[in-house]
N, CA, C and O atoms as a DFTB+ gen file, in Angstrom:
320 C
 N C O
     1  1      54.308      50.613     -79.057
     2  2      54.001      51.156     -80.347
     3  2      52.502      51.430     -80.395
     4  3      51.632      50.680     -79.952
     5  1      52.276      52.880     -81.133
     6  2      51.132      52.922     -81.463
     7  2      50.625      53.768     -82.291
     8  3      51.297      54.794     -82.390
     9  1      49.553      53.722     -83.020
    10  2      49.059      55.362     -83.944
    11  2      49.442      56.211     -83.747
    12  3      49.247      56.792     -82.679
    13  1      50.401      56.813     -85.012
    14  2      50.935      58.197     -84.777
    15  2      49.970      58.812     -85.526
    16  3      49.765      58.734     -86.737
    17  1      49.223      59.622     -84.417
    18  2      48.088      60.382     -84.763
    19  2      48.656      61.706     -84.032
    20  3      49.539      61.437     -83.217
    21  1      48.331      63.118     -84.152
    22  2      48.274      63.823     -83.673
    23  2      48.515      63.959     -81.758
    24  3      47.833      63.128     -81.158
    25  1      49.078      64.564     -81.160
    26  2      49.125      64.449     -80.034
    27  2      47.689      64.624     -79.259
    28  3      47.217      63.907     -78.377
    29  1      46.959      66.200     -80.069
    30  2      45.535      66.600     -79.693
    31  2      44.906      66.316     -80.746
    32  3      45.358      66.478     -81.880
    33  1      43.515      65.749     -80.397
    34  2      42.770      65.724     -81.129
    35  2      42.197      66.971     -81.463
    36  3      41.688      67.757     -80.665
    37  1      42.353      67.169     -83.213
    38  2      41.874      68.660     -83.635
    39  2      40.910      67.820     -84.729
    40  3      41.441      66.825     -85.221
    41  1      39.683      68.104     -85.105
    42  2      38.921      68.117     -86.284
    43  2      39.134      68.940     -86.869
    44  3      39.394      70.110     -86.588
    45  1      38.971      67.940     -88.580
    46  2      38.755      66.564     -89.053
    47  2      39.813      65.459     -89.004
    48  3      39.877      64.324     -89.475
    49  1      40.624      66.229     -88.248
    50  2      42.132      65.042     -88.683
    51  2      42.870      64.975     -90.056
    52  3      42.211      65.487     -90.960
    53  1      43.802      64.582     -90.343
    54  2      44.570      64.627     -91.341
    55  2      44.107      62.995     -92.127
    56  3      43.149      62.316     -91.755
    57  1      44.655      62.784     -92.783
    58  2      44.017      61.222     -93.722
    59  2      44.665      60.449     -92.648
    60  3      43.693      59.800     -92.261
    61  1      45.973      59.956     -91.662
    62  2      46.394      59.325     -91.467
    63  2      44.932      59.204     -90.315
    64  3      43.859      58.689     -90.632
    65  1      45.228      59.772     -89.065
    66  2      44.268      60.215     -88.242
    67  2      42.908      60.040     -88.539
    68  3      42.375      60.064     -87.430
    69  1      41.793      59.835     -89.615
    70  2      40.766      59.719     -89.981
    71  2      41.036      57.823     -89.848
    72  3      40.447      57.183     -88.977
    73  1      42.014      57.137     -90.872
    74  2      42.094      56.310     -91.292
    75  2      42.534      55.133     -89.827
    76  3      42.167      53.967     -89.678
    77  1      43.309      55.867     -89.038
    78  2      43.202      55.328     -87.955
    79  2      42.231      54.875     -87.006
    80  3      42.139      53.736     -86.548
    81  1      41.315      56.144     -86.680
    82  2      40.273      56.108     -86.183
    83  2      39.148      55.165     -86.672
    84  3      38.362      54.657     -85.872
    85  1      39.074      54.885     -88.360
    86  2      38.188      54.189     -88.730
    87  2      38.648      52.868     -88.343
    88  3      37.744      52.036     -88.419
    89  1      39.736      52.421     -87.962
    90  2      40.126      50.908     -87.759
    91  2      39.458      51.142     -86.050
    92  3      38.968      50.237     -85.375
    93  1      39.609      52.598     -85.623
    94  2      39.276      51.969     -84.102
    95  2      38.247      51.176     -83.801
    96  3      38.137      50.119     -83.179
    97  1      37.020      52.365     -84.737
    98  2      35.628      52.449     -84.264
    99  2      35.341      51.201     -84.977
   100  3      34.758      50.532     -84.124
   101  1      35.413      50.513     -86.029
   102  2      35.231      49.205     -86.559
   103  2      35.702      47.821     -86.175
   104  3      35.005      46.808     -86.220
   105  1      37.012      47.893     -85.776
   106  2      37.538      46.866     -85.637
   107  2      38.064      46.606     -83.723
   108  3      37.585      45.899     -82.836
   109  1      39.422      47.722     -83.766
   110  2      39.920      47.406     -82.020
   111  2      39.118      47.878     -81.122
   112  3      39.041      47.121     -80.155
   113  1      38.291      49.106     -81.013
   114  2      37.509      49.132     -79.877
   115  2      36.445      47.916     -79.257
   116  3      36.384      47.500     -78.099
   117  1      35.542      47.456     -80.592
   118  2      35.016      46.467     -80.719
   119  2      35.251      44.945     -80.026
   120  3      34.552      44.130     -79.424
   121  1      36.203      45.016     -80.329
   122  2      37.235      43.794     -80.327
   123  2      37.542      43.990     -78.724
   124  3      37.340      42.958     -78.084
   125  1      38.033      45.224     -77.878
   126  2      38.644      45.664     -76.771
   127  2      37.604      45.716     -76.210
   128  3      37.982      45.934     -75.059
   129  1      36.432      45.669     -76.173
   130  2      35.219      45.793     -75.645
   131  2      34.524      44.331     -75.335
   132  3      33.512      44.103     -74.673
   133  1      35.128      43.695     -75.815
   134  2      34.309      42.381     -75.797
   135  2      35.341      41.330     -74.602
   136  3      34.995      40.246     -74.134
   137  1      36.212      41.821     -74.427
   138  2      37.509      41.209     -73.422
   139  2      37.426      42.421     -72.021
   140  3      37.525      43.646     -71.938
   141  1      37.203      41.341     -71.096
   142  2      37.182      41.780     -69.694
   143  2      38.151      41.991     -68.746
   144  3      38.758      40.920     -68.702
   145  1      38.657      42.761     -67.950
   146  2      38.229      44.308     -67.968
   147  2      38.815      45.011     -69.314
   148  3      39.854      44.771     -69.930
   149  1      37.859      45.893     -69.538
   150  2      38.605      46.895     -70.789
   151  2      38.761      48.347     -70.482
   152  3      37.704      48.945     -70.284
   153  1      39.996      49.115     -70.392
   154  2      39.667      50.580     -70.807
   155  2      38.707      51.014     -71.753
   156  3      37.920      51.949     -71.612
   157  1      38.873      50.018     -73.044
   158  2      37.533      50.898     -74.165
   159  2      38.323      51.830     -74.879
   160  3      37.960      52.822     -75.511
   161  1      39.405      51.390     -74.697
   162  2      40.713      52.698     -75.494
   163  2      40.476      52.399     -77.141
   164  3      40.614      53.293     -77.975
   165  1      40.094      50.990     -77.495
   166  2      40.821      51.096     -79.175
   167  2      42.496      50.911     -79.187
   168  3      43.491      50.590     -78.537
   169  1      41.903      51.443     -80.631
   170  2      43.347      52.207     -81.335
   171  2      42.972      53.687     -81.256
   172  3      41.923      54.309     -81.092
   173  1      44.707      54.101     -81.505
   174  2      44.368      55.408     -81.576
   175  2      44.517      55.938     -80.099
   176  3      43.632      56.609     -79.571
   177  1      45.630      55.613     -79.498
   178  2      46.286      55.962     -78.154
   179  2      47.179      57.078     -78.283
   180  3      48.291      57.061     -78.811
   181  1      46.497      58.204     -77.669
   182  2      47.801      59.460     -77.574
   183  2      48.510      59.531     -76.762
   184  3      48.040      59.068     -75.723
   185  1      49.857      60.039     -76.637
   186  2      50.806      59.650     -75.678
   187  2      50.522      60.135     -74.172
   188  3      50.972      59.401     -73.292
   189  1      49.862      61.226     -73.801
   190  2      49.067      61.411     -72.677
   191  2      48.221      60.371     -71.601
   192  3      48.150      60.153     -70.392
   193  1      47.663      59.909     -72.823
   194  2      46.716      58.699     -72.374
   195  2      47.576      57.285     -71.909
   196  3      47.420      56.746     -70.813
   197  1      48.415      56.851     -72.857
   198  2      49.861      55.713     -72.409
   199  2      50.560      56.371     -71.300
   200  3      50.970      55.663     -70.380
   201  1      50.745      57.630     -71.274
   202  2      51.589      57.661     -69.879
   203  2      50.523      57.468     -68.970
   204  3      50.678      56.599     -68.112
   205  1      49.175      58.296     -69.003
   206  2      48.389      58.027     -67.611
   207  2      47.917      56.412     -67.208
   208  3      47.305      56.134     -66.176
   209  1      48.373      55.341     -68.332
   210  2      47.975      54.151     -68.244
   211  2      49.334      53.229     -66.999
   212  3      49.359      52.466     -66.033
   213  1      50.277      54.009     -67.930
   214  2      52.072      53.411     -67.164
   215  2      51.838      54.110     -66.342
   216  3      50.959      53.610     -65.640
   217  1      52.224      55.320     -65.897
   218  2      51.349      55.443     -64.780
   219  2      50.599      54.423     -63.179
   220  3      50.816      53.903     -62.084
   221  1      49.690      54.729     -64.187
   222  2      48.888      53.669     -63.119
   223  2      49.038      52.067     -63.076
   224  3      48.559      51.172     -62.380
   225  1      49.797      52.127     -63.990
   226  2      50.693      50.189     -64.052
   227  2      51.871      50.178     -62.917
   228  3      52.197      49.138     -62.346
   229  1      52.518      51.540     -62.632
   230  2      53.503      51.244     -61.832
   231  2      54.988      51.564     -62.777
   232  3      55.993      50.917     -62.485
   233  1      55.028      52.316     -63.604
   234  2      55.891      52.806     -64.737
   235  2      56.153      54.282     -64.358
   236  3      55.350      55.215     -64.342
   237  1      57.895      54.264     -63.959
   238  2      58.309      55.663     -64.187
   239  2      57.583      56.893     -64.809
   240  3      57.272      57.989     -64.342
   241  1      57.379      56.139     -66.402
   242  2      57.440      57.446     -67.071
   243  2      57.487      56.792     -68.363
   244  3      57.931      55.645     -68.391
   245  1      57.055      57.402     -69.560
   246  2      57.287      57.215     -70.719
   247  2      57.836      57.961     -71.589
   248  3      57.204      59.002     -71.766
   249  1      59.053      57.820     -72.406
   250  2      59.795      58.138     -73.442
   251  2      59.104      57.620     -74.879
   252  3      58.751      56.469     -75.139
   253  1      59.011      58.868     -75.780
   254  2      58.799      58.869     -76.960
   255  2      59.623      58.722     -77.852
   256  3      60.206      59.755     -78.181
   257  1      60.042      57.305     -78.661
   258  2      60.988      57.464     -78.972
   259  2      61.495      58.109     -80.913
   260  3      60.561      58.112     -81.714
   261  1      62.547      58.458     -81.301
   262  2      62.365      59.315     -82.319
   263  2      62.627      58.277     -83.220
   264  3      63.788      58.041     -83.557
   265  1      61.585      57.563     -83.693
   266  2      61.857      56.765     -84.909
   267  2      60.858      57.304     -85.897
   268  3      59.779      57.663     -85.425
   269  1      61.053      57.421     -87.237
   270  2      60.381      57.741     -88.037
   271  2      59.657      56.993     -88.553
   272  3      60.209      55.969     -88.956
   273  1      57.869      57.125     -88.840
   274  2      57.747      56.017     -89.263
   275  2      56.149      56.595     -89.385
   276  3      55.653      57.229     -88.454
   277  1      55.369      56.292     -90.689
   278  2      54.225      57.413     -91.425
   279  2      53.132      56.887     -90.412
   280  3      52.408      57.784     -89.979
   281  1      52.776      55.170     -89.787
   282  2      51.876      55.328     -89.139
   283  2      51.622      54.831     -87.573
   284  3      50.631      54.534     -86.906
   285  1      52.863      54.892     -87.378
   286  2      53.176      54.345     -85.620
   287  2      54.332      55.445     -84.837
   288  3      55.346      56.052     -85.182
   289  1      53.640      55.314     -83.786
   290  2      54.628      56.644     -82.781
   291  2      55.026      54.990     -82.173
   292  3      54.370      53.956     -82.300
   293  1      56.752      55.290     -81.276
   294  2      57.189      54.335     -80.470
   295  2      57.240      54.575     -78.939
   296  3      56.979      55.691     -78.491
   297  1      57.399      54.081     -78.555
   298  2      57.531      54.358     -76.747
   299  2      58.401      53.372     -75.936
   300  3      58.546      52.185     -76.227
   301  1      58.871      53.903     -75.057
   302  2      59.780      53.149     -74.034
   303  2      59.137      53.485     -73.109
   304  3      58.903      54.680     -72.933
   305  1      58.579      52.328     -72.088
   306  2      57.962      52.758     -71.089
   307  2      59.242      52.630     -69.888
   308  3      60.069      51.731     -70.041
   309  1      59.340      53.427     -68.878
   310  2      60.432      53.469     -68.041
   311  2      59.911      52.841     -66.528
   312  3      58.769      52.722     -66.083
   313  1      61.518      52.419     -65.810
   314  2      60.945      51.821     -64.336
   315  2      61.434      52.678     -63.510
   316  3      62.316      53.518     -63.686
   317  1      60.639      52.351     -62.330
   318  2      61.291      53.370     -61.516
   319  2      62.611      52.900     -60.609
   320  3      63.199      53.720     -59.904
């Protein structure tokens, strides 16, 4: 699970997308930055970025899954 924000980042963002981002830059990047090793991701993970992470974890592939929901996208990460 994570911020359902936009797939691309387009400026200014929509309110959800602004409001997200402000938790990144304040709170989880912060926070993700201070714990060793870090990507430095935050919040505010687009699904591009989670697959290139599974990916490189050793993960098939990732499925987006269709749940509705105003401020979280879902994911199934797959094996190979």
């Amino acid at each position: 699970m994570d911020e359902r924000v936009a797939e691309v980042f387009t400026a200014p963002g929509d309110d959800v997308e602004r409001l997200m981002y402000g938790y990144s830059l304040m709170c989880c990047l912060p926070d993700g930055l201070a714990h060793r090793p870090s990507a430095g991701t935050g919040t505010v993970m687009r699904p591009d970025t989670l697959r290139r992470y599974a990916s490189a974890a050793g993960f098939a592939g990732v499925d987006v899954l269709d749940i509705e929901d105003d401020f979280f996208r879902f994911y199934r990460l797959l094996t190979r």
